[in-house]
Backbone as a printed PyTorch tensor [residue, N CA C, xyz], in Angstrom:
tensor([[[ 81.6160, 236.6930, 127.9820],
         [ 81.9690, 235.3150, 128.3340],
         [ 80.7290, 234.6090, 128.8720]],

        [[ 80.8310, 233.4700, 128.0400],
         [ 79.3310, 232.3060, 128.8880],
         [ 79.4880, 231.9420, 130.3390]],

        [[ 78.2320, 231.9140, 130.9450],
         [ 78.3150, 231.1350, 132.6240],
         [ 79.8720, 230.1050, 132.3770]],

        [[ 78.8930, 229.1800, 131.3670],
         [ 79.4170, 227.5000, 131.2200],
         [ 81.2140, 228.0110, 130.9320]],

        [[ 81.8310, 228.8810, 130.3260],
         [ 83.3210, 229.3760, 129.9650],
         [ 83.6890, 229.8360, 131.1630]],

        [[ 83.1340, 230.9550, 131.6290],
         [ 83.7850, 231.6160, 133.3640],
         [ 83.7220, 230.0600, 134.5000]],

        [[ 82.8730, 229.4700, 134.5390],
         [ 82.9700, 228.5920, 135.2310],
         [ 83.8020, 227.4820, 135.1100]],

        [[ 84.6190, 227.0990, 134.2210],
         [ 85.5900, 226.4040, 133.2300],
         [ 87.0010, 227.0030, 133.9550]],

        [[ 86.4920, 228.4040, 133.5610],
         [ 88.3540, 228.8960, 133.8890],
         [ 88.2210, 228.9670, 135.2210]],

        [[ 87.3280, 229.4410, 136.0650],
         [ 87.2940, 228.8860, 137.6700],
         [ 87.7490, 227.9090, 138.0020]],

        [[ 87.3490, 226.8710, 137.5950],
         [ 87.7820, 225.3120, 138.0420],
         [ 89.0250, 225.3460, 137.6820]],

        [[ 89.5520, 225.6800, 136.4070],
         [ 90.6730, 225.3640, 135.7500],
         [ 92.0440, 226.6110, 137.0020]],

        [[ 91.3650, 227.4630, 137.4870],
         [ 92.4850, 228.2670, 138.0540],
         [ 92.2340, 227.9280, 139.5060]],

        [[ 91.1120, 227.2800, 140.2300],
         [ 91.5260, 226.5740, 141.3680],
         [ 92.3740, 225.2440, 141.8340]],

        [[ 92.0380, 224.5950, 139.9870],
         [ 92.9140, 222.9900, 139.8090],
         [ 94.2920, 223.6650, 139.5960]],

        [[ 94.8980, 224.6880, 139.0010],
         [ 96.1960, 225.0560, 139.0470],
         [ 97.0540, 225.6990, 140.4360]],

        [[ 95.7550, 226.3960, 141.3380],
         [ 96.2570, 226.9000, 142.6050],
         [ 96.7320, 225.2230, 143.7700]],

        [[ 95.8060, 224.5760, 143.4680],
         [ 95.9100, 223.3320, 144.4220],
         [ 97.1810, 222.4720, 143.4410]],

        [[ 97.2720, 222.7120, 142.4850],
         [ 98.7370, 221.5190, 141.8940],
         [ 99.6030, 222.1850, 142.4970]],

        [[100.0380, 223.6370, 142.9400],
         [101.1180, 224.6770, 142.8750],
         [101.6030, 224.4950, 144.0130]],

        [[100.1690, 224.8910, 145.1200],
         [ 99.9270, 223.7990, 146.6220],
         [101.1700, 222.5930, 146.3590]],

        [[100.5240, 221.6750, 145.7020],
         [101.1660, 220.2980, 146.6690],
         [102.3830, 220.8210, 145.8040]],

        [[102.9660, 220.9290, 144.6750],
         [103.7890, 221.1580, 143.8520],
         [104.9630, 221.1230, 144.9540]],

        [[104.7450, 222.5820, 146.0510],
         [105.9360, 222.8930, 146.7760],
         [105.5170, 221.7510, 148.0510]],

        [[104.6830, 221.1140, 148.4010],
         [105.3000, 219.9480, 149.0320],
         [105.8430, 218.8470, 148.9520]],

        [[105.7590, 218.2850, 147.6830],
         [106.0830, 217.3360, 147.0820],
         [107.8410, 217.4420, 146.7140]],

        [[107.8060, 218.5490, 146.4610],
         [109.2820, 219.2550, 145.8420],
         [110.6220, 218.7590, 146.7870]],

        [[110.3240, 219.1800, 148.1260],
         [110.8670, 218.5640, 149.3160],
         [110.8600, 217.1450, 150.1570]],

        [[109.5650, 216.7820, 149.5480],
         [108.9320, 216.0270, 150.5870],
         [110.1310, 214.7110, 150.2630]],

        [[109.7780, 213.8610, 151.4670],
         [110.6510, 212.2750, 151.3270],
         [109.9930, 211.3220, 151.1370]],

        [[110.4410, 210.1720, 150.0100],
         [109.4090, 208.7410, 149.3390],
         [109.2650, 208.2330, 151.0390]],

        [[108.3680, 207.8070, 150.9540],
         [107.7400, 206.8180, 151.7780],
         [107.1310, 205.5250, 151.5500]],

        [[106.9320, 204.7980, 152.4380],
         [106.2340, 203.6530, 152.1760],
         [104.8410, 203.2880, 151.4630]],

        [[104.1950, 202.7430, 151.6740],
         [102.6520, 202.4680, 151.3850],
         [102.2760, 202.4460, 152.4290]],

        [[100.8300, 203.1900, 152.4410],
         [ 99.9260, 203.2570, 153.6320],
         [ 99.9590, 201.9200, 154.6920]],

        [[ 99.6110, 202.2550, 155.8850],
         [ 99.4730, 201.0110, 156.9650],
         [ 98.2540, 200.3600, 156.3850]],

        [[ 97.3320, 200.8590, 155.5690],
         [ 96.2170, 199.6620, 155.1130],
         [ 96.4570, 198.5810, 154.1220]],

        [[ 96.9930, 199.4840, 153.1920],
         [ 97.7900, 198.5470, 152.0670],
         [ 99.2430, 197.7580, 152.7390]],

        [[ 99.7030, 198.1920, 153.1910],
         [101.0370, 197.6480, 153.7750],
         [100.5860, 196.2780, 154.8180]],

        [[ 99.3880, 196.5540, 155.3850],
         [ 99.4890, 195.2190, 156.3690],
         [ 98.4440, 194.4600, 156.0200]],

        [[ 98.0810, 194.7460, 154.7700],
         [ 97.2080, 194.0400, 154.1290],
         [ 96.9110, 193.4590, 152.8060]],

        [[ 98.5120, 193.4570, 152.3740],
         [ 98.7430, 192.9280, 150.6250],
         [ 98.7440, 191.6600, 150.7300]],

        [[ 98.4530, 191.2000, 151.7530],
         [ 98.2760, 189.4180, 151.4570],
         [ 96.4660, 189.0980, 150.8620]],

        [[ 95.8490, 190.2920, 150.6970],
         [ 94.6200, 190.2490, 149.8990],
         [ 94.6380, 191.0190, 148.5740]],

        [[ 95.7830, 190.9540, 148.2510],
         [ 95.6280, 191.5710, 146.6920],
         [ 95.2580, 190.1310, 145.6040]],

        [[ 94.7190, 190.4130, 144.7300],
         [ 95.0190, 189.4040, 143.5630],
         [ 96.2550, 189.0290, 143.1830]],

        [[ 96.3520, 188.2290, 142.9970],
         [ 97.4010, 187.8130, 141.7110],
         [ 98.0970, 188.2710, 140.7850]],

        [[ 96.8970, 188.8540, 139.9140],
         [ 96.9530, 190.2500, 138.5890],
         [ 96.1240, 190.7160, 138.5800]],

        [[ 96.2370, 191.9870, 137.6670],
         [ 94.9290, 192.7240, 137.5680],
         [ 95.0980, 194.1510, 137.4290]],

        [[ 93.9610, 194.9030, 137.4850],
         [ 94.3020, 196.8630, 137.4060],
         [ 94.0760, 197.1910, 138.4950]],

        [[ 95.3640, 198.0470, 138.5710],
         [ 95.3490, 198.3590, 140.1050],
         [ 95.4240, 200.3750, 139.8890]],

        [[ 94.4360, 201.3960, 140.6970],
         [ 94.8520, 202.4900, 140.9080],
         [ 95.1250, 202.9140, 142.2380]],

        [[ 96.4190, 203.7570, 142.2030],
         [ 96.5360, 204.5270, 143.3890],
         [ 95.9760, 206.0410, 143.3670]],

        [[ 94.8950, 206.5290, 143.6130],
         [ 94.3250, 207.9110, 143.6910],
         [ 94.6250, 208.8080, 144.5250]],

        [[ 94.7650, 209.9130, 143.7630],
         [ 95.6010, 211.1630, 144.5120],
         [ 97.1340, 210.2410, 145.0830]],

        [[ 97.8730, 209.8590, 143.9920],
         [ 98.7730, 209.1240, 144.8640],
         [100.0910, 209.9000, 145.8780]],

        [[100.4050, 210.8570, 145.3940],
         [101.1780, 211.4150, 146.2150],
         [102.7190, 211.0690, 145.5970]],

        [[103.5860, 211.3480, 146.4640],
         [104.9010, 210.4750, 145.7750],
         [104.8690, 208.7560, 145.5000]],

        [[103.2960, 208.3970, 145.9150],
         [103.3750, 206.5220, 144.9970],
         [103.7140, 205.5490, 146.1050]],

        [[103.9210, 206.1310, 147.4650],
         [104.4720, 204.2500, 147.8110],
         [103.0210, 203.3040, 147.6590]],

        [[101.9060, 203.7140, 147.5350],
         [100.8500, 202.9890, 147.3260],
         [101.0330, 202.2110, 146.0100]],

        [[100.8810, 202.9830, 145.2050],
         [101.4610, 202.6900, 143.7890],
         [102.6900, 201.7810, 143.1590]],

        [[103.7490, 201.9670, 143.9670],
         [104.7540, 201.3130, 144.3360],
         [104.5970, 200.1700, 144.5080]],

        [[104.3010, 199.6020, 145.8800],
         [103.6910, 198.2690, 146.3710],
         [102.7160, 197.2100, 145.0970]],

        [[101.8420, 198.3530, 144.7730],
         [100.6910, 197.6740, 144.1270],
         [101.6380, 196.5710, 142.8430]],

        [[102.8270, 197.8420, 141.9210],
         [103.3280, 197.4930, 141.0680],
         [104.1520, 196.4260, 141.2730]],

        [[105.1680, 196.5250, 142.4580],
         [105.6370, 195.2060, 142.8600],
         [105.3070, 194.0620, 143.0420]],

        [[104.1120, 194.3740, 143.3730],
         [103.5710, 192.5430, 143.4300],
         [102.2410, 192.2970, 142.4040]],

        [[103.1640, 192.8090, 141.4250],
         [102.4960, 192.3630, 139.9470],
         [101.4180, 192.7930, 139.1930]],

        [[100.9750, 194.2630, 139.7810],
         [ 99.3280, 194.5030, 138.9840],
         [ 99.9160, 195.3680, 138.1310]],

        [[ 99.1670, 195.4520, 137.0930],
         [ 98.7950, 196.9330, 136.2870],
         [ 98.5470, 197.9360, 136.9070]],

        [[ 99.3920, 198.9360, 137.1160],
         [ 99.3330, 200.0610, 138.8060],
         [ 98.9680, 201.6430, 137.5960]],

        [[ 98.2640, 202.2700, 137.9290],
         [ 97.5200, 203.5760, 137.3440],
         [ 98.0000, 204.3510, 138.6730]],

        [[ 98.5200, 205.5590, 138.1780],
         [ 98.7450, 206.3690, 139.8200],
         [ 98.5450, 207.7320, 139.4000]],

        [[ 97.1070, 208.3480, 139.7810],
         [ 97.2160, 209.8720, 139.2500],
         [ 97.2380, 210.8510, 140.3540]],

        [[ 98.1460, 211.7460, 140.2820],
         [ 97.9960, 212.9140, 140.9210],
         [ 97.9220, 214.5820, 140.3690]],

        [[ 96.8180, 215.2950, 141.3700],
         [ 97.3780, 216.6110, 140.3830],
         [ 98.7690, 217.3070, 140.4200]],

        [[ 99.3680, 217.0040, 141.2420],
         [101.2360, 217.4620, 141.5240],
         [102.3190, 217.0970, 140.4680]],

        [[102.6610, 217.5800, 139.6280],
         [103.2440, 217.7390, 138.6980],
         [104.4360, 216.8270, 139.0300]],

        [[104.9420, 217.7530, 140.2720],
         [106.3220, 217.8120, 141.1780],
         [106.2130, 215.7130, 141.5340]],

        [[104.9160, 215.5010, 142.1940],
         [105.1330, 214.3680, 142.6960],
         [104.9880, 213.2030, 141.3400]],

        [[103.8780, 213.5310, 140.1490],
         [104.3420, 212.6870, 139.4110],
         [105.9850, 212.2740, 138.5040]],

        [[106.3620, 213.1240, 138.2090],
         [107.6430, 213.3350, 137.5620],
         [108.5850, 212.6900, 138.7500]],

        [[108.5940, 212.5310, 140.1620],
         [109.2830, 211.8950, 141.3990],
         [108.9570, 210.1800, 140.9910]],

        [[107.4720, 209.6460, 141.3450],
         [107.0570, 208.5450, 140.6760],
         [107.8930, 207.7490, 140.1560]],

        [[107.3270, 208.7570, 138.7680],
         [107.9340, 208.0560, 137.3980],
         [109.7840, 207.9200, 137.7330]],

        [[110.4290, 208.7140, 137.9330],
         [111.8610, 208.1550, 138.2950],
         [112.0490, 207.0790, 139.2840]],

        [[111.0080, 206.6860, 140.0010],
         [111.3870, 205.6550, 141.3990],
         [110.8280, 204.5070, 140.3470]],

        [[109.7110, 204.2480, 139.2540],
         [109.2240, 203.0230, 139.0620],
         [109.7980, 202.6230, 137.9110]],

        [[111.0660, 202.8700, 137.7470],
         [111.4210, 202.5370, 136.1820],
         [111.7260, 200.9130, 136.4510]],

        [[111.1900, 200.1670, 135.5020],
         [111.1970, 198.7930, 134.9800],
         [109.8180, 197.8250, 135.6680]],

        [[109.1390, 199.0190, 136.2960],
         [107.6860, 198.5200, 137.1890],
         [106.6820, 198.3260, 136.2010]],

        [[105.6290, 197.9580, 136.2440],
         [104.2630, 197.8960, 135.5590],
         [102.9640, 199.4340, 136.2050]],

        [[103.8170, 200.0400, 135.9450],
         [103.2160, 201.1660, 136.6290],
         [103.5330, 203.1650, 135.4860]],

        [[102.0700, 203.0190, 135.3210],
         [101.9840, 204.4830, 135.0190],
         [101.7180, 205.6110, 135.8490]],

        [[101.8850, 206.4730, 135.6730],
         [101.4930, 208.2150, 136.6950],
         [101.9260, 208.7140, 135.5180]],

        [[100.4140, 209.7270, 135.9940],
         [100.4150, 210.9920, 135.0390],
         [ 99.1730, 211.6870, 135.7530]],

        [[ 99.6760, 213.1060, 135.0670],
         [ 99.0020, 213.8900, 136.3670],
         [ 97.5590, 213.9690, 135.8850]],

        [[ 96.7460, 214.0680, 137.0470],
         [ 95.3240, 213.7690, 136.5580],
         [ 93.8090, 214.5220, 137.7350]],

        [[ 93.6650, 215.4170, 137.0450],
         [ 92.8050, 215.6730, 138.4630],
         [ 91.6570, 215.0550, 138.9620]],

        [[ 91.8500, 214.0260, 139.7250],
         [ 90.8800, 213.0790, 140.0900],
         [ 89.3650, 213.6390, 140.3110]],

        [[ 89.0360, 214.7400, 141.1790],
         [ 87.6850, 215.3050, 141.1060],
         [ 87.3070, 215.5800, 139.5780]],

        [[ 87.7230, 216.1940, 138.2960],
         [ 87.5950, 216.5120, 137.4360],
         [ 87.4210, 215.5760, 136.3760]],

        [[ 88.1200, 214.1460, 136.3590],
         [ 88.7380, 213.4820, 135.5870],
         [ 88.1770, 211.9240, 136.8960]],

        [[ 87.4710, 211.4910, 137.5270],
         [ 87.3360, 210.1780, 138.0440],
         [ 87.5150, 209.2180, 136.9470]],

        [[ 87.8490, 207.8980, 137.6630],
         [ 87.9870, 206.7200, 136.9170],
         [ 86.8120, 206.2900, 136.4900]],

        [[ 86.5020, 205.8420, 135.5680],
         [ 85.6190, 205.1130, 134.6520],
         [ 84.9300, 204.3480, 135.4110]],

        [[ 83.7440, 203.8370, 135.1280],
         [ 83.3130, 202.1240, 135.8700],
         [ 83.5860, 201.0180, 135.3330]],

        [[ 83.6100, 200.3270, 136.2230],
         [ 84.4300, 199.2090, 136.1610],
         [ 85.7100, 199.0390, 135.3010]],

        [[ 86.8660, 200.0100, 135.7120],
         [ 87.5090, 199.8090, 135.4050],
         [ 89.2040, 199.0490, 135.9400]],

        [[ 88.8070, 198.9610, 137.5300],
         [ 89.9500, 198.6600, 138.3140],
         [ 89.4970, 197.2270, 139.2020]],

        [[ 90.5320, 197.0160, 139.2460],
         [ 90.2600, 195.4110, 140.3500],
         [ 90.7470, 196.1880, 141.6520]],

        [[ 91.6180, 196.5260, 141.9040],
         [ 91.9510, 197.0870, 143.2900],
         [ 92.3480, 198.8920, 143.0710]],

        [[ 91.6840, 199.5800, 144.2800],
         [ 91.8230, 200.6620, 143.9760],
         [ 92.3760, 201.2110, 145.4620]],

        [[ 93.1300, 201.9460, 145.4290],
         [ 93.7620, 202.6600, 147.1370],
         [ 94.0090, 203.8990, 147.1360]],

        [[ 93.1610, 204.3820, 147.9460],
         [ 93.4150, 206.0690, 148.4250],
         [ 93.8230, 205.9010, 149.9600]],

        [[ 94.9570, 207.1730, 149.8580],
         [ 95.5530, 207.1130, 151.5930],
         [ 95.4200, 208.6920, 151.3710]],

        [[ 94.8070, 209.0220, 153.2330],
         [ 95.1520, 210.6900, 153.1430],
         [ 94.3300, 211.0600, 151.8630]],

        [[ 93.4300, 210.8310, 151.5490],
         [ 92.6220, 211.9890, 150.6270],
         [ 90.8910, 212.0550, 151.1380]],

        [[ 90.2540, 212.8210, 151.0310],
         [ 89.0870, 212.5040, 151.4860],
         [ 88.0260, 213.4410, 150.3600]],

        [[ 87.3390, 212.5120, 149.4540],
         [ 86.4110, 214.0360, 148.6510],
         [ 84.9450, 212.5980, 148.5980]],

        [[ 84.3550, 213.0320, 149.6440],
         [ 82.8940, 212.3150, 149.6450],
         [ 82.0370, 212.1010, 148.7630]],

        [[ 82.2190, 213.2880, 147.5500],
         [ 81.5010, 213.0320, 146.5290],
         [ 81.9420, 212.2510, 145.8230]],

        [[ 83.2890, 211.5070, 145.5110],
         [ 83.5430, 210.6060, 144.6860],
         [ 83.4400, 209.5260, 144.7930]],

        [[ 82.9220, 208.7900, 146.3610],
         [ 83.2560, 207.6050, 146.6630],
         [ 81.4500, 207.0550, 146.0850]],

        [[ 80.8460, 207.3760, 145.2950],
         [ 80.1440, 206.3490, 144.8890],
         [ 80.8460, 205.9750, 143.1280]],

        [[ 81.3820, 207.1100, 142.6340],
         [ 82.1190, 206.8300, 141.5380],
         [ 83.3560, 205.1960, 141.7360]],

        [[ 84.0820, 205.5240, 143.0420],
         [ 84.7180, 204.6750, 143.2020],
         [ 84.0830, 203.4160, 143.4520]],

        [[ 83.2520, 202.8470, 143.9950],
         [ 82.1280, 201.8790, 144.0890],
         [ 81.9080, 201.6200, 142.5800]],

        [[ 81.3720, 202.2260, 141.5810],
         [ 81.0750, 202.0280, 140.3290],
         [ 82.4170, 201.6980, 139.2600]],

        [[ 83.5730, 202.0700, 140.4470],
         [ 85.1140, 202.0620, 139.2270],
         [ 85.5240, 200.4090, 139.7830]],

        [[ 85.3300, 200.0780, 140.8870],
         [ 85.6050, 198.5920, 140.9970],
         [ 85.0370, 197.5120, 140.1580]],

        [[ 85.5240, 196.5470, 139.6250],
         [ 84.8950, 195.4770, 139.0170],
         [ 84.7430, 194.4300, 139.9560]],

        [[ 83.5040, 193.4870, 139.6770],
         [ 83.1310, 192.5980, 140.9780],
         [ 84.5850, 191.9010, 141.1960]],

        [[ 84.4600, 191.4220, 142.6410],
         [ 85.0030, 191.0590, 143.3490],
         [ 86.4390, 192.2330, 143.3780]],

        [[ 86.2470, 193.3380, 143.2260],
         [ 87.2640, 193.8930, 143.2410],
         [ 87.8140, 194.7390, 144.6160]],

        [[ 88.3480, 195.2340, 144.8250],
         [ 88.9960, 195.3580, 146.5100],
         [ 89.1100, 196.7660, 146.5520]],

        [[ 88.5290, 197.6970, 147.5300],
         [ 88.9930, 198.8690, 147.9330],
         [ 89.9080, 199.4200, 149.0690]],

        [[ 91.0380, 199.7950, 149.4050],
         [ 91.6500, 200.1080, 149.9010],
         [ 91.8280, 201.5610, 150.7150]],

        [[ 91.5150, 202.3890, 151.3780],
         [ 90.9460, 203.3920, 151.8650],
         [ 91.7110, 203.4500, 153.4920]],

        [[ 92.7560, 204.7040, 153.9410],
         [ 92.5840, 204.8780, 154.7260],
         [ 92.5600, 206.8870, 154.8680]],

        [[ 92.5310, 207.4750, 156.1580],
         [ 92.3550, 208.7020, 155.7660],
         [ 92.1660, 209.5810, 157.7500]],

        [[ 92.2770, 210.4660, 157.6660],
         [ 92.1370, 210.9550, 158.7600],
         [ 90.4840, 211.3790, 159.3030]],

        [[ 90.7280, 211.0850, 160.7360],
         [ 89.4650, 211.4910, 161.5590],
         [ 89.3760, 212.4590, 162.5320]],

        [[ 88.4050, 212.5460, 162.5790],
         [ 88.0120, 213.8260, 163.5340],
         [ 88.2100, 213.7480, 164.8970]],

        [[ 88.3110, 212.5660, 165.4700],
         [ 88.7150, 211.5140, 167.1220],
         [ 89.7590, 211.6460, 167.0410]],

        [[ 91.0370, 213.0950, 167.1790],
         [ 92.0730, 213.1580, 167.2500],
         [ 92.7560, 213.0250, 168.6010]],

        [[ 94.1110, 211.7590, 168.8490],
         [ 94.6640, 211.5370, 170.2400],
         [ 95.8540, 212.4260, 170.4210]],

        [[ 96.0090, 212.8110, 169.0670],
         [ 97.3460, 213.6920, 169.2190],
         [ 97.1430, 214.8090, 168.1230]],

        [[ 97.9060, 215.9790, 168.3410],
         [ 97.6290, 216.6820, 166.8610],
         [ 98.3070, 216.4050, 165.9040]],

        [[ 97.6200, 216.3680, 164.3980],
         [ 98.2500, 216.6570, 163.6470],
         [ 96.8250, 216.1280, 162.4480]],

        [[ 97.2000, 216.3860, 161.2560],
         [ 96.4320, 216.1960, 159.8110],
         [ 95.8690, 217.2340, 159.4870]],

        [[ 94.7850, 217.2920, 158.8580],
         [ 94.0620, 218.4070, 158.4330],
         [ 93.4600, 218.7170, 159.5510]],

        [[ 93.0010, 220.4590, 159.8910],
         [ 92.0210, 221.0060, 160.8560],
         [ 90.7050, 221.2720, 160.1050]],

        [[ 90.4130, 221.3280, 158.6720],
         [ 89.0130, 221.8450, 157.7540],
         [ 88.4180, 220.3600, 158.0820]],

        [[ 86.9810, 220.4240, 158.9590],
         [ 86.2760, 219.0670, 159.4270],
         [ 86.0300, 218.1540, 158.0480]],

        [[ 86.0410, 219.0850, 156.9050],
         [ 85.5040, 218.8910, 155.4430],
         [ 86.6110, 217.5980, 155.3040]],

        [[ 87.8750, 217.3200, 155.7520],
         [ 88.6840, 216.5310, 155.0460],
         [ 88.8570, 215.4870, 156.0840]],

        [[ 88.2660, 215.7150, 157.2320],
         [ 87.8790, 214.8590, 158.1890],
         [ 87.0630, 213.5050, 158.8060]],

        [[ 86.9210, 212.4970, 158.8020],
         [ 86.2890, 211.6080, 159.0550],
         [ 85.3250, 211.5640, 160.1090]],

        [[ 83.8530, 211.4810, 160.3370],
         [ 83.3110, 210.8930, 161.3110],
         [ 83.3730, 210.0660, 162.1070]],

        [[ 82.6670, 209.9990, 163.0480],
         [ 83.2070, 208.1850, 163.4830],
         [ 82.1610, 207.7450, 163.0480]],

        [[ 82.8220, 205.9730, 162.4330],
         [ 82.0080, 205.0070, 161.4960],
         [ 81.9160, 205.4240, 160.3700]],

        [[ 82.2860, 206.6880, 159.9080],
         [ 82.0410, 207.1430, 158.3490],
         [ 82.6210, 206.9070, 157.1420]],

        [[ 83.8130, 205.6160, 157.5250],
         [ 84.3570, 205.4890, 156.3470],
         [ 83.3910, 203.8610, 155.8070]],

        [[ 82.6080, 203.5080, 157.3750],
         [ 81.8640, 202.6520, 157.0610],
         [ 80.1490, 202.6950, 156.1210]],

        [[ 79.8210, 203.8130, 156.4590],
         [ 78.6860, 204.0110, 156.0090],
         [ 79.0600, 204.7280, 154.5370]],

        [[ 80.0130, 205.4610, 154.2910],
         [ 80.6980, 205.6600, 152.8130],
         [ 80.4610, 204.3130, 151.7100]],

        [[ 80.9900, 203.4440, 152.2480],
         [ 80.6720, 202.5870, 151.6150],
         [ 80.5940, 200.8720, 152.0600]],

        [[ 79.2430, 201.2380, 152.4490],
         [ 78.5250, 200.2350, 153.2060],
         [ 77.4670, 199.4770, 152.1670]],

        [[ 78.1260, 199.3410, 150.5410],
         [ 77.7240, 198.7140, 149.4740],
         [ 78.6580, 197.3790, 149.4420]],

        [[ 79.8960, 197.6570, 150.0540],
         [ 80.8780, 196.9210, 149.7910],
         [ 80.6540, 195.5160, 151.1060]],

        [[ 81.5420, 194.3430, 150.3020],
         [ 81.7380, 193.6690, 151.9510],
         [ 82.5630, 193.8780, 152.5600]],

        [[ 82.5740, 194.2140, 154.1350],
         [ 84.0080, 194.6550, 154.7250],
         [ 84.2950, 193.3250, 155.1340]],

        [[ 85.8840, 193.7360, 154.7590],
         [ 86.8830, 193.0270, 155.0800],
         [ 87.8790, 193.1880, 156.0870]],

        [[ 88.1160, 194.2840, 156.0980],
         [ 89.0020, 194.7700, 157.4710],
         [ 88.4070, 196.1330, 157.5870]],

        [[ 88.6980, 196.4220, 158.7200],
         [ 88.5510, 197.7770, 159.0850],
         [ 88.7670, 198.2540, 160.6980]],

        [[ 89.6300, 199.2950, 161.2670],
         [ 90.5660, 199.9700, 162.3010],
         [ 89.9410, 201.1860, 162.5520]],

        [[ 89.3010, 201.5800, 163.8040],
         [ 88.8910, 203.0140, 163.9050],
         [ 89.2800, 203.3240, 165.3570]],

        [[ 89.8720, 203.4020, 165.8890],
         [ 90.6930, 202.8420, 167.8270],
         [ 90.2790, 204.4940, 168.1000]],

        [[ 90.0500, 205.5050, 167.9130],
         [ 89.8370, 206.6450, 168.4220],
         [ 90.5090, 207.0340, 169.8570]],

        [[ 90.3340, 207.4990, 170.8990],
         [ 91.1710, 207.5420, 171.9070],
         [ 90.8030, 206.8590, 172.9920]],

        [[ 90.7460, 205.7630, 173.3580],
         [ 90.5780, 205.2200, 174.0490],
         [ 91.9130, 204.2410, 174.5350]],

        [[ 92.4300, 203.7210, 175.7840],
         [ 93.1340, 203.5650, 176.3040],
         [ 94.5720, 203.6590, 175.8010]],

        [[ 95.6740, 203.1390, 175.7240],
         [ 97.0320, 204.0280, 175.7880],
         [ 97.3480, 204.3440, 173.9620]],

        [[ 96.8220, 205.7800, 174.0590],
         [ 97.2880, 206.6880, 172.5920],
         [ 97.9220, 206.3990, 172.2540]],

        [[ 99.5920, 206.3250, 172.9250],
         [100.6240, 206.2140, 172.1150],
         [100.9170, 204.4890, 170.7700]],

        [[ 99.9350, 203.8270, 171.2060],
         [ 99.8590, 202.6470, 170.6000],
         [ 98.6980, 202.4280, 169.5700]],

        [[ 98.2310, 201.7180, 168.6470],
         [ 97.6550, 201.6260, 167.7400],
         [ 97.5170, 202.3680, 166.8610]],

        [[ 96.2760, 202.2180, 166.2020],
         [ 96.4860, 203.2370, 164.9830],
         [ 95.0200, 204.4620, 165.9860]],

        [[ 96.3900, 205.8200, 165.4620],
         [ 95.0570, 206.8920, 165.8880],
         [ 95.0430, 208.4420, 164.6900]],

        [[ 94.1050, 208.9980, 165.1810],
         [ 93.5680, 209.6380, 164.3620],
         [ 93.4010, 208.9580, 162.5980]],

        [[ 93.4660, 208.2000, 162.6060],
         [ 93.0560, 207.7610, 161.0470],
         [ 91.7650, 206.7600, 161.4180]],

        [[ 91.8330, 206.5220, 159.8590],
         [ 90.3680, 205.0940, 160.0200],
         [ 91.0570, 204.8450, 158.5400]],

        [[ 90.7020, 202.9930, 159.0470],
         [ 91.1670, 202.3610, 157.6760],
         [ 90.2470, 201.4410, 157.2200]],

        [[ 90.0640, 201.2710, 156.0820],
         [ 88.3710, 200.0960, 155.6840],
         [ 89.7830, 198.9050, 154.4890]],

        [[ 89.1160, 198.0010, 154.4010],
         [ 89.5600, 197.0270, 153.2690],
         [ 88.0690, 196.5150, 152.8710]],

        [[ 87.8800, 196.4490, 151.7190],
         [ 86.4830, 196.1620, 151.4110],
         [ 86.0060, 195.8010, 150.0890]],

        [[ 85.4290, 194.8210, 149.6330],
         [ 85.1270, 193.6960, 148.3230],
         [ 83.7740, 194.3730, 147.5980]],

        [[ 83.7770, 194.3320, 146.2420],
         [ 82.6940, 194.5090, 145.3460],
         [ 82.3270, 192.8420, 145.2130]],

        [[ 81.2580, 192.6200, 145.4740],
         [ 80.8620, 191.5410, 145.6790],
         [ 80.2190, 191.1160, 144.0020]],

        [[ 79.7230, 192.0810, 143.4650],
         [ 78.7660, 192.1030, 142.0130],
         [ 78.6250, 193.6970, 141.6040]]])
């Protein structure tokens, strides 16, 4: 067997261990809303346009996007959660199909608005920069390492810095952005996450 073949079926049997992963969370799991970034912030969507939800999960990102009128793309590698999707968006403007985003990124310039919640893979976010078309909008929120309470991922790898969702992509113009870390009363604002809203200018 070639390097380039063993290394093929590697990828290919770690992308099947991680679908199998979410597979059994998804299986159980309950629809939810759209992220607090997208959710308190769809009064900056376009009009129309292509919209992706990445790594979407069971879709309320996706969801939202489709409701208020875009062309909605929603890939996940979870089998379990696309096939969920697709039964919640019937008569929407919205596709899902399973897609392994590290393996398989979006094209350039191919999206006007793009939203990841809860996913974090650093190497893709200049792809995503290159998948926006000007003036197009990124949507991004995700967990940090400035935890007030427990819970999210413990691997620092899936973790946020502080300011790091800013310097990620500090190509873009920001538009909004939430990073409250622990500082005065926890139980209020947004914590342990960080959220950016942010424009391809050209």
């Amino acid at each position: 067997m070639s390097t380039s073949i063993g290394n093929k079926n590697r990828a290919a049997t770690a992308s099947g261990a991680l679908a199998a992963k979410w597979d059994d969370y998804y299986h159980e799991g309950e629809l939810s809303g759209a992220a607090r970034v997208l959710a308190e912030n769809s009064h900056l969507l376009p009009v129309a346009g292509e919209a992706l939800d990445l790594a979407c999960g069971l879709g309320g990102n996706a969801l939202l996007l489709a409701q208020a009128g875009l062309r909605t793309q929603a890939w996940d590698i979870s089998p379990v959660a696309i096939t969920r999707l697709n039964a919640s968006a019937a008569g929407l403007p919205l596709s899902a199909v399973v897609r392994d985003v590290l393996a398989a990124p979006p094209a350039p310039l191919s999206f006007d608005v793009i939203v990841v919640s809860r996913f974090l893979a650093r190497d893709l976010c200049p792809t995503l920069l290159a998948a926006l078309r000007p003036g197009g909008l990124l949507f991004y929120q995700t967990f940090s390492r400035d935890k007030a309470a427990p819970g999210g991922p413990s691997n620092p790898d899936f973790l946020l810095a502080e300011n790091e969702l800013l310097r990620l992509f500090d190509r873009l113009r920001l538009r909004v952005y939430r990073e409250e870390g622990c500082i005065g009363n926890t139980q209020h604002g947004l914590r342990n996450e960080a959220l950016l809203v942010a424009q391809k200018l050209d």
